[in-house]
PDB file of N, CA, C, O and CB in Angstrom:
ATOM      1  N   UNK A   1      53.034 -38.337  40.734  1.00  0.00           N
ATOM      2  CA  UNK A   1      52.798 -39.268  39.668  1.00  0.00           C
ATOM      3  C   UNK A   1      53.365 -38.727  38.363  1.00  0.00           C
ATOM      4  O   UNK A   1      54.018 -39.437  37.598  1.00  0.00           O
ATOM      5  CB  UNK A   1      51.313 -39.558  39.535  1.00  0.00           C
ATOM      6  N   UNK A   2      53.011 -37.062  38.069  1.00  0.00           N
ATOM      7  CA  UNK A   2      53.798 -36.758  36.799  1.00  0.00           C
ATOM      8  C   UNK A   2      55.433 -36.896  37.078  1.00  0.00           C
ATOM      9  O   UNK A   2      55.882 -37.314  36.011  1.00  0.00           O
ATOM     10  CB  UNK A   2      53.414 -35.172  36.279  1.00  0.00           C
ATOM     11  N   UNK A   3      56.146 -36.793  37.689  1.00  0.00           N
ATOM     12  CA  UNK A   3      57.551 -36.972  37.579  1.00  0.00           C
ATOM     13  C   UNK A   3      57.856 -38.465  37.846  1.00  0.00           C
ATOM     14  O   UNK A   3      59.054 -38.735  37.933  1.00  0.00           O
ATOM     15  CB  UNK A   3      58.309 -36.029  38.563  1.00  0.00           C
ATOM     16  N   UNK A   4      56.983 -39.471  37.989  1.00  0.00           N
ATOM     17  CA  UNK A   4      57.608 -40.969  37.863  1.00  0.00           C
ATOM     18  C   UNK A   4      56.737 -41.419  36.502  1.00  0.00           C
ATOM     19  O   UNK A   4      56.975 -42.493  35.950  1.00  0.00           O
ATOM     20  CB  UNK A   4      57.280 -42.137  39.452  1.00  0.00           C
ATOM     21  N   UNK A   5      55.648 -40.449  35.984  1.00  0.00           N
ATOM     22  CA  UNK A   5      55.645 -40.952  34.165  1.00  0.00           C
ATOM     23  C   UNK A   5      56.666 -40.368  33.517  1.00  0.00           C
ATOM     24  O   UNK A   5      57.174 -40.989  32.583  1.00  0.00           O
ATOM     25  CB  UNK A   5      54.282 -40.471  33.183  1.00  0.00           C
ATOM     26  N   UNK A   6      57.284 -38.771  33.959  1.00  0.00           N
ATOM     27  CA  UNK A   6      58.450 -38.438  33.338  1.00  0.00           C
ATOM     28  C   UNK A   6      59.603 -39.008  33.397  1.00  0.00           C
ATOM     29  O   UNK A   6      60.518 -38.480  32.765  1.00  0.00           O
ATOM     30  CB  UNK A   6      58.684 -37.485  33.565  1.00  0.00           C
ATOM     31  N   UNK A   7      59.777 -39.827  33.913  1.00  0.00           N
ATOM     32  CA  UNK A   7      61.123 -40.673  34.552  1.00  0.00           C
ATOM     33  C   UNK A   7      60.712 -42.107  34.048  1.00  0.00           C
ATOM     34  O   UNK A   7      61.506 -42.978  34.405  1.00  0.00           O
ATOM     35  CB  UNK A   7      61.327 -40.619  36.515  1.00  0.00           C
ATOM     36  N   UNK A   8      59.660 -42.536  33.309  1.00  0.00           N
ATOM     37  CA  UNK A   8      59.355 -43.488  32.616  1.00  0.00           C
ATOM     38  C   UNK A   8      59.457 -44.651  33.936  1.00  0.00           C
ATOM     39  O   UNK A   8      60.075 -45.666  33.616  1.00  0.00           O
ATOM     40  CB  UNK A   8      60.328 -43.594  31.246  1.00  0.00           C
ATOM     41  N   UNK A   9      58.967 -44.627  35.271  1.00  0.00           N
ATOM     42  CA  UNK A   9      58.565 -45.176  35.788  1.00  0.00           C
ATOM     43  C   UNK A   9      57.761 -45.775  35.853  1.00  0.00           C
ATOM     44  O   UNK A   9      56.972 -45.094  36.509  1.00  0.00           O
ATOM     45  CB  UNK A   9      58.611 -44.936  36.163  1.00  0.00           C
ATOM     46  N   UNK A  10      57.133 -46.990  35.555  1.00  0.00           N
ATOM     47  CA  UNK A  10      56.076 -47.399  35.118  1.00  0.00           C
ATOM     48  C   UNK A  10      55.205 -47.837  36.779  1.00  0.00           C
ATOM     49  O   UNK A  10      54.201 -47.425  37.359  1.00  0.00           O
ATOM     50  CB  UNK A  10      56.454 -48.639  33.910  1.00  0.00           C
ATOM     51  N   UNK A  11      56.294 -48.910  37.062  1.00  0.00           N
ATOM     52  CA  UNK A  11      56.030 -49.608  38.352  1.00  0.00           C
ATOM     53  C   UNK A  11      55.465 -48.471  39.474  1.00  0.00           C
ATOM     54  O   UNK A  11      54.302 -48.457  39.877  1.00  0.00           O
ATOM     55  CB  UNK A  11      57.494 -50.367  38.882  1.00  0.00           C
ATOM     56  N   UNK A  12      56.292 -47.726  39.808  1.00  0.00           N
ATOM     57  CA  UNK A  12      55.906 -46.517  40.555  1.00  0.00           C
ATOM     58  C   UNK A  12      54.805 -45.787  40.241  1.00  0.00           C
ATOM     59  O   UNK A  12      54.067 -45.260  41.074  1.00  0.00           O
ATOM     60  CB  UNK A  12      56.821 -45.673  40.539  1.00  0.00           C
ATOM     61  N   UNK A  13      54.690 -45.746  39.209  1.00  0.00           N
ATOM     62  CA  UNK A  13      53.419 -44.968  39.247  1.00  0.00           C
ATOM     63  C   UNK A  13      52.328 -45.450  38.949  1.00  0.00           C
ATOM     64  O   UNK A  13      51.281 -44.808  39.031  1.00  0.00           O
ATOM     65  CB  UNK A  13      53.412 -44.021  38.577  1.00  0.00           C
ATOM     66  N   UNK A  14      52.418 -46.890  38.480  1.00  0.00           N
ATOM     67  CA  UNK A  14      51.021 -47.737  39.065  1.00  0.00           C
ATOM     68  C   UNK A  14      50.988 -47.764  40.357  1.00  0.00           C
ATOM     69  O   UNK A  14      49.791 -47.715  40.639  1.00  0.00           O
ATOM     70  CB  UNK A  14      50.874 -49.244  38.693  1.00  0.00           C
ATOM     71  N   UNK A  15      51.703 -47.822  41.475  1.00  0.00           N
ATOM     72  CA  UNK A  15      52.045 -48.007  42.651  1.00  0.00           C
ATOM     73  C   UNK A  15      50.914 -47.070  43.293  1.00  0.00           C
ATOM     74  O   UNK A  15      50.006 -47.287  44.096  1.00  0.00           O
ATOM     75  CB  UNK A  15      53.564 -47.716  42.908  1.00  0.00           C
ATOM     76  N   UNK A  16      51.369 -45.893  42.572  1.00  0.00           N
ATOM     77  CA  UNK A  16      50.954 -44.604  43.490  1.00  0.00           C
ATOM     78  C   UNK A  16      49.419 -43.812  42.254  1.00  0.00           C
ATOM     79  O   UNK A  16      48.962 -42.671  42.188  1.00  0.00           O
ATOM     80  CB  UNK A  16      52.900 -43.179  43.717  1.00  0.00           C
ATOM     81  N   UNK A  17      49.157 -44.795  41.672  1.00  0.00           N
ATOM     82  CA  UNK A  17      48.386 -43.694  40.889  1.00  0.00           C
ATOM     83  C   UNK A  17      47.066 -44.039  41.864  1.00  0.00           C
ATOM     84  O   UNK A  17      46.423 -42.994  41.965  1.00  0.00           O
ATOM     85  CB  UNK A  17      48.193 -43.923  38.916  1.00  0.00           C
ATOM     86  N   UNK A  18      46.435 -45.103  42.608  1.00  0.00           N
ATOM     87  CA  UNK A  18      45.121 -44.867  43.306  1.00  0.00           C
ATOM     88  C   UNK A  18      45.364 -43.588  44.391  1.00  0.00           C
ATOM     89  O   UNK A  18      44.444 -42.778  44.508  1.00  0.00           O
ATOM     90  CB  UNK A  18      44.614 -46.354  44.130  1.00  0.00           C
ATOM     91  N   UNK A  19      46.418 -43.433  45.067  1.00  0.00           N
ATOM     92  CA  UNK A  19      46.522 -42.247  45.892  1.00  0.00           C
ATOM     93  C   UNK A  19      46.575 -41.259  45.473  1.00  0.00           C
ATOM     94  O   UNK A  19      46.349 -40.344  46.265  1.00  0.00           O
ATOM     95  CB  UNK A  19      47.317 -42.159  46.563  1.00  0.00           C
ATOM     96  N   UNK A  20      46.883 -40.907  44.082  1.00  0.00           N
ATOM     97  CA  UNK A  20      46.629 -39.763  42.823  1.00  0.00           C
ATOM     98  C   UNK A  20      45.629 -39.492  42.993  1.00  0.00           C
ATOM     99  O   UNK A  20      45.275 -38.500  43.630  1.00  0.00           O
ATOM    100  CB  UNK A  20      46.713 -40.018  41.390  1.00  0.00           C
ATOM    101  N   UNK A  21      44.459 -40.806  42.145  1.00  0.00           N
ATOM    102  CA  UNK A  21      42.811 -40.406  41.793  1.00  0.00           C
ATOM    103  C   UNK A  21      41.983 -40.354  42.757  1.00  0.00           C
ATOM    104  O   UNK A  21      40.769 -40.353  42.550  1.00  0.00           O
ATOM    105  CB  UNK A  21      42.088 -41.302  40.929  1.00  0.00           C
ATOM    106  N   UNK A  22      42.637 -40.292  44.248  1.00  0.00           N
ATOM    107  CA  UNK A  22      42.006 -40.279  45.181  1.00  0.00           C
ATOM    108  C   UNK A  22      41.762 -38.655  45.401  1.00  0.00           C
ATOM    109  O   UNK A  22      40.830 -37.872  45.219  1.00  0.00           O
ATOM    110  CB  UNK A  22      42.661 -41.097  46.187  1.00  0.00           C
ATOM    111  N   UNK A  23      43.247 -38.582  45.939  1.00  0.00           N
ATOM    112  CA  UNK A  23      43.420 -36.772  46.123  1.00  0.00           C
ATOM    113  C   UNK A  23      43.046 -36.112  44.836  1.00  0.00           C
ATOM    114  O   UNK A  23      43.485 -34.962  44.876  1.00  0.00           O
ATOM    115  CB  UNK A  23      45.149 -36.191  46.462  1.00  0.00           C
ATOM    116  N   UNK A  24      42.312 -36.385  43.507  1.00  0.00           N
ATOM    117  CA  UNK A  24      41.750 -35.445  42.598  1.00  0.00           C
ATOM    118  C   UNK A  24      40.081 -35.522  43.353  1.00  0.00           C
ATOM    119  O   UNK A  24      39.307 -34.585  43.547  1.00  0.00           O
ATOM    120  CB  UNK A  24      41.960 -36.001  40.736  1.00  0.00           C
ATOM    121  N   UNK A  25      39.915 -36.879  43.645  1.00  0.00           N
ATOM    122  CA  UNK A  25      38.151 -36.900  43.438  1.00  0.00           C
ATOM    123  C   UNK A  25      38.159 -36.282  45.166  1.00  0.00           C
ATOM    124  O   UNK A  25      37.117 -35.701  45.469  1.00  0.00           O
ATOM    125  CB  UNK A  25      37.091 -39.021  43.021  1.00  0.00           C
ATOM    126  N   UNK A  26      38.834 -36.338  45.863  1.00  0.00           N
ATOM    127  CA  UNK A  26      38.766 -34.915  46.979  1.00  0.00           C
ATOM    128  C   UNK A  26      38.626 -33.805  46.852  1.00  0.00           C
ATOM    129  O   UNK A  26      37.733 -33.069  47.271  1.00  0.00           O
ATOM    130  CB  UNK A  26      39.630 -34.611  47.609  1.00  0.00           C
ATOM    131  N   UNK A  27      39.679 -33.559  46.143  1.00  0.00           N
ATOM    132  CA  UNK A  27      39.659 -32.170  45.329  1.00  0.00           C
ATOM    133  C   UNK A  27      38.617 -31.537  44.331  1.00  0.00           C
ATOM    134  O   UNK A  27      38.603 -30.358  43.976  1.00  0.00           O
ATOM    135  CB  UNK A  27      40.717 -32.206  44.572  1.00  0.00           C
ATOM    136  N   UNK A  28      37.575 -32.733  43.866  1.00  0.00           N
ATOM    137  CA  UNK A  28      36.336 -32.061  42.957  1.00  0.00           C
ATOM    138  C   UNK A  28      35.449 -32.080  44.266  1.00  0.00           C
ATOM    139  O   UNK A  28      34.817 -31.054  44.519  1.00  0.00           O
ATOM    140  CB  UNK A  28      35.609 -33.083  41.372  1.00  0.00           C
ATOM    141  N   UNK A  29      35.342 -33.267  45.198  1.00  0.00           N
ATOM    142  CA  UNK A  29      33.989 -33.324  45.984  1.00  0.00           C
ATOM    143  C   UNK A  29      34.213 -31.651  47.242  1.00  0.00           C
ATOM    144  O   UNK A  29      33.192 -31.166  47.730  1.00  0.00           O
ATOM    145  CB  UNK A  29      33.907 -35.355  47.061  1.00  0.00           C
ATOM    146  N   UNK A  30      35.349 -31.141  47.505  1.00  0.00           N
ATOM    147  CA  UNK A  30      35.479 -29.843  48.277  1.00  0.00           C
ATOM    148  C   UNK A  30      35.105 -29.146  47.331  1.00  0.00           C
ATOM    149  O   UNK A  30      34.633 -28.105  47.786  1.00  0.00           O
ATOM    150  CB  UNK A  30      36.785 -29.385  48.892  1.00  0.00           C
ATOM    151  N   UNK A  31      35.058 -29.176  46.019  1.00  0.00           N
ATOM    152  CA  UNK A  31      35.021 -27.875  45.277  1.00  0.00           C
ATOM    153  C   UNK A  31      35.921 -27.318  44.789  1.00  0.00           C
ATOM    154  O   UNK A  31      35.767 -26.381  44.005  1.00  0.00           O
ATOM    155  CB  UNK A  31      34.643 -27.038  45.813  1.00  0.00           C
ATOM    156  N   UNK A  32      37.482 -27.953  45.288  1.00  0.00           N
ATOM    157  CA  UNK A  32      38.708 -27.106  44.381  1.00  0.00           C
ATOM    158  C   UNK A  32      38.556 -26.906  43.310  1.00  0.00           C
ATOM    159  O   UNK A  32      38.684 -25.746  42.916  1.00  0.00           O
ATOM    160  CB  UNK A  32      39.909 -27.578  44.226  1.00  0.00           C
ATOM    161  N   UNK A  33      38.211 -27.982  42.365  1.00  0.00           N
ATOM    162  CA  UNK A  33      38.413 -28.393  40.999  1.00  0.00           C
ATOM    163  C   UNK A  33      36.857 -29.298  40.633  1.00  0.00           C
ATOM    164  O   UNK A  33      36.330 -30.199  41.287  1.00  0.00           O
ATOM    165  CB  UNK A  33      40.002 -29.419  40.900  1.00  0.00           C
ATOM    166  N   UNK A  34      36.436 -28.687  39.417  1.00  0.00           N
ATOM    167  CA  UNK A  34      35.496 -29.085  39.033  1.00  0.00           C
ATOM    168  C   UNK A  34      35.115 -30.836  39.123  1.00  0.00           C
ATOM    169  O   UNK A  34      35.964 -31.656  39.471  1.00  0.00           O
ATOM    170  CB  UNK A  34      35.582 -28.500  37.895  1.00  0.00           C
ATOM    171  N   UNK A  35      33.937 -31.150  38.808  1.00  0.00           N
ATOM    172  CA  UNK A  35      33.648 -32.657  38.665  1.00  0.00           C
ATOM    173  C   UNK A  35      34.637 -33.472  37.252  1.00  0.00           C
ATOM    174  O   UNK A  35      35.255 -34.533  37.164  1.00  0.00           O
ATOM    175  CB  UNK A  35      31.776 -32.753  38.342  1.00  0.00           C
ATOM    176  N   UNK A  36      34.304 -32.063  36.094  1.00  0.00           N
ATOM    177  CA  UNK A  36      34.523 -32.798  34.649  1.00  0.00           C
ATOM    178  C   UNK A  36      36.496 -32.549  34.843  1.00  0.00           C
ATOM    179  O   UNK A  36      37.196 -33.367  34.246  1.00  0.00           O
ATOM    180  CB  UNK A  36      33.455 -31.666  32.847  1.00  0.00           C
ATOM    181  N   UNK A  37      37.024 -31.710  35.461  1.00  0.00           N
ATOM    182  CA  UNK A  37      37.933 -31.078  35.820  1.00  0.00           C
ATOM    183  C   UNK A  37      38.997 -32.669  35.985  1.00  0.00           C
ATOM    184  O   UNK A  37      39.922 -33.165  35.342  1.00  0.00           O
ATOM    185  CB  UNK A  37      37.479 -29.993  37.170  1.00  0.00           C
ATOM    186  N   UNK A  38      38.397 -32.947  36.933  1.00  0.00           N
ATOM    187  CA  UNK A  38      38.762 -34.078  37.518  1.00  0.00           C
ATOM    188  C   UNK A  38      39.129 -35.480  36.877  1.00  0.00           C
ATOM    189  O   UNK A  38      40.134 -36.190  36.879  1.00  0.00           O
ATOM    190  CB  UNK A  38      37.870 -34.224  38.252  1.00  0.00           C
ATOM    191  N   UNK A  39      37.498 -35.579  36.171  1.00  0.00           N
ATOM    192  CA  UNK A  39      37.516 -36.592  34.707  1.00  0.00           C
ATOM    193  C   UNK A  39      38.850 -36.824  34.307  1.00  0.00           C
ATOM    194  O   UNK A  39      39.618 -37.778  34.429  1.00  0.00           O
ATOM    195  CB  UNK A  39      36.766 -35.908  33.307  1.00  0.00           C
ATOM    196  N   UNK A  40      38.950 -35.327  33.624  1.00  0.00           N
ATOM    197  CA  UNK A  40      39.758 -35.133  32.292  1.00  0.00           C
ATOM    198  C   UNK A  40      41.212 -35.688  33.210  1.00  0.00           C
ATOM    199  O   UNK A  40      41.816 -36.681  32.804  1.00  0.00           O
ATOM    200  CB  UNK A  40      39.757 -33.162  31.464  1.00  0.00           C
ATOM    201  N   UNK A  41      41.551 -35.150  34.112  1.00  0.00           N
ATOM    202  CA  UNK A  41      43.028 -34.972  34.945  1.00  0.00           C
ATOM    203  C   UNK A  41      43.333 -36.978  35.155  1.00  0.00           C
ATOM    204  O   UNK A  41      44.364 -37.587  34.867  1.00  0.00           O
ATOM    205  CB  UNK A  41      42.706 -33.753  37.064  1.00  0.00           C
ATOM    206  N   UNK A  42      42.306 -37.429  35.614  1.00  0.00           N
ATOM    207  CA  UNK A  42      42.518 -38.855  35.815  1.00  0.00           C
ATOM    208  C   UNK A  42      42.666 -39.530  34.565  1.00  0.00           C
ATOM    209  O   UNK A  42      43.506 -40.402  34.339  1.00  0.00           O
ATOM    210  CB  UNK A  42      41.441 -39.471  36.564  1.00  0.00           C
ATOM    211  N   UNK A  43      41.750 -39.058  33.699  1.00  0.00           N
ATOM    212  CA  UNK A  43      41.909 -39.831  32.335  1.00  0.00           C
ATOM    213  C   UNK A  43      42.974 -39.517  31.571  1.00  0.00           C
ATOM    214  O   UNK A  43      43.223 -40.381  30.730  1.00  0.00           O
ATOM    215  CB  UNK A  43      40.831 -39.664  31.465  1.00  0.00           C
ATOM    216  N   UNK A  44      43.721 -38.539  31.570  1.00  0.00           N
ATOM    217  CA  UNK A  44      45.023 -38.270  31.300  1.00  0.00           C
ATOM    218  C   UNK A  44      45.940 -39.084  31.304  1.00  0.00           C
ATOM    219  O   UNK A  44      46.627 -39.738  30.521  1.00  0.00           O
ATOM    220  CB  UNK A  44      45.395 -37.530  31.906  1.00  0.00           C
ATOM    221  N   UNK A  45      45.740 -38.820  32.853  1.00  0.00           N
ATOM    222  CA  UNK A  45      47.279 -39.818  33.408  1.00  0.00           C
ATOM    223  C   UNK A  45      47.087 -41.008  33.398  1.00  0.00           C
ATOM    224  O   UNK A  45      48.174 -41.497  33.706  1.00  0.00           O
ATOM    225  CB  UNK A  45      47.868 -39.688  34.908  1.00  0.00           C
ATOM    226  N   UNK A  46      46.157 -42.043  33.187  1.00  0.00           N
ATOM    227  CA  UNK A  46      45.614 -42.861  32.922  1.00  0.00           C
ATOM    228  C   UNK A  46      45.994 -43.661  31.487  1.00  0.00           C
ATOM    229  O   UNK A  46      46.301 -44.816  31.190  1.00  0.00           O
ATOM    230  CB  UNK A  46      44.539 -42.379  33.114  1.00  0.00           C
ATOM    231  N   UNK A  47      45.751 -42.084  30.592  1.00  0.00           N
ATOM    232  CA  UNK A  47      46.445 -42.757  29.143  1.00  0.00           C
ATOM    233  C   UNK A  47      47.904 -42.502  29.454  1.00  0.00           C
ATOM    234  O   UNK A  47      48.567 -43.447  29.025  1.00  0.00           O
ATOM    235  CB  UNK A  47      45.957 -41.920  27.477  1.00  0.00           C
ATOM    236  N   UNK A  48      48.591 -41.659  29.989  1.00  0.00           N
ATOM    237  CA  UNK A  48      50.250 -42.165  29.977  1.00  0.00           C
ATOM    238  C   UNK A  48      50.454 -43.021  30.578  1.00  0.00           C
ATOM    239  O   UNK A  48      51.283 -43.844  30.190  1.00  0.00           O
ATOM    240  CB  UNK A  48      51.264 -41.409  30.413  1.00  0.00           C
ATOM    241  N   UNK A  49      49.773 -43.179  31.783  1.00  0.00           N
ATOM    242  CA  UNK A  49      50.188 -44.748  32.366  1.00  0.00           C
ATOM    243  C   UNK A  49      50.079 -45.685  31.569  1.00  0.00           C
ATOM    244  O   UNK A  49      51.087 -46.391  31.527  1.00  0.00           O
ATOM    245  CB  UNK A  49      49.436 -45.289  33.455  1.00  0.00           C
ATOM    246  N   UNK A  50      48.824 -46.143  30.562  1.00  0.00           N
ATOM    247  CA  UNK A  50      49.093 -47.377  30.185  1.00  0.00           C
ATOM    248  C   UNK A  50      49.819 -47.053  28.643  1.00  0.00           C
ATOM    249  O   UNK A  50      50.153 -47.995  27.923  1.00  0.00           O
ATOM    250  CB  UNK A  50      47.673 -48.335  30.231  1.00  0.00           C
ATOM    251  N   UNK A  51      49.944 -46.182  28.387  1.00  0.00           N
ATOM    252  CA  UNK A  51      51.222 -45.965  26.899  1.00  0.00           C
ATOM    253  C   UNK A  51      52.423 -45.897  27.309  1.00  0.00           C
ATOM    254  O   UNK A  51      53.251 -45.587  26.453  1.00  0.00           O
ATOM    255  CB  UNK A  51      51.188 -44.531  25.933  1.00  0.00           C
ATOM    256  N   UNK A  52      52.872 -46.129  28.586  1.00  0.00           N
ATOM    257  CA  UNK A  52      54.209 -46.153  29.637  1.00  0.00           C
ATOM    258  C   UNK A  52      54.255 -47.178  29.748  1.00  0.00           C
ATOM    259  O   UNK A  52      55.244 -47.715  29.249  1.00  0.00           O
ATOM    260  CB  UNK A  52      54.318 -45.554  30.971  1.00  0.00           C
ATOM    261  N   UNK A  53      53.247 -48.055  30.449  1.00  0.00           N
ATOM    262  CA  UNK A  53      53.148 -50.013  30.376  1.00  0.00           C
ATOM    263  C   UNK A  53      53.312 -50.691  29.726  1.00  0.00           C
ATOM    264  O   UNK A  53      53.613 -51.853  29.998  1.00  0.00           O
ATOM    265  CB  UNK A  53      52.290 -50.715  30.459  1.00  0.00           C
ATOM    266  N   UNK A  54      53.104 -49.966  27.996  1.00  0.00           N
ATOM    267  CA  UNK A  54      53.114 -50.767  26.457  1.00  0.00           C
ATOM    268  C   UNK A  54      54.165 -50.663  26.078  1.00  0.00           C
ATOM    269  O   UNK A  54      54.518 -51.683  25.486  1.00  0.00           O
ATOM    270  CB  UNK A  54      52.283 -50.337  25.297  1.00  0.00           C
ATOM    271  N   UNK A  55      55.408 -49.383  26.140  1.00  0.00           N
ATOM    272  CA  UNK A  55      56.476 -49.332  25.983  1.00  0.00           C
ATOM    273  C   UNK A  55      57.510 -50.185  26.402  1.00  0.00           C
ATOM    274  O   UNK A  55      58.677 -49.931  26.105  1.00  0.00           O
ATOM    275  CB  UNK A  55      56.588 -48.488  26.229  1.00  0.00           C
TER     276      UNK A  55
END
């Protein structure tokens, strides 16, 4: 997902961002990566996605 917001892909990476926030909230519920860890990482990409959509 970060190299199709870097590539100002918009389409694509709405495409693919539920399979993103999926494999994070896996990644907090095993324990890789914290709960708030997780938050922050989705809400991120979340704001470039939609400041990528407005552009």
């Amino acid at each position: 997902m970060r190299r199709l917001l870097e590539a100002k892909d918009a389409q694509g990476a709405t495409a693919i961002a539920p399979q993103t926030f999926s494999l994070v909230d896996r990644a907090a519920k095993w324990g890789i990566i914290k709960k708030n860890t997780a938050a922050r990482y989705k809400s991120r990409l979340t704001l470039r996605l939609r400041k990528l959509a407005t552009a």
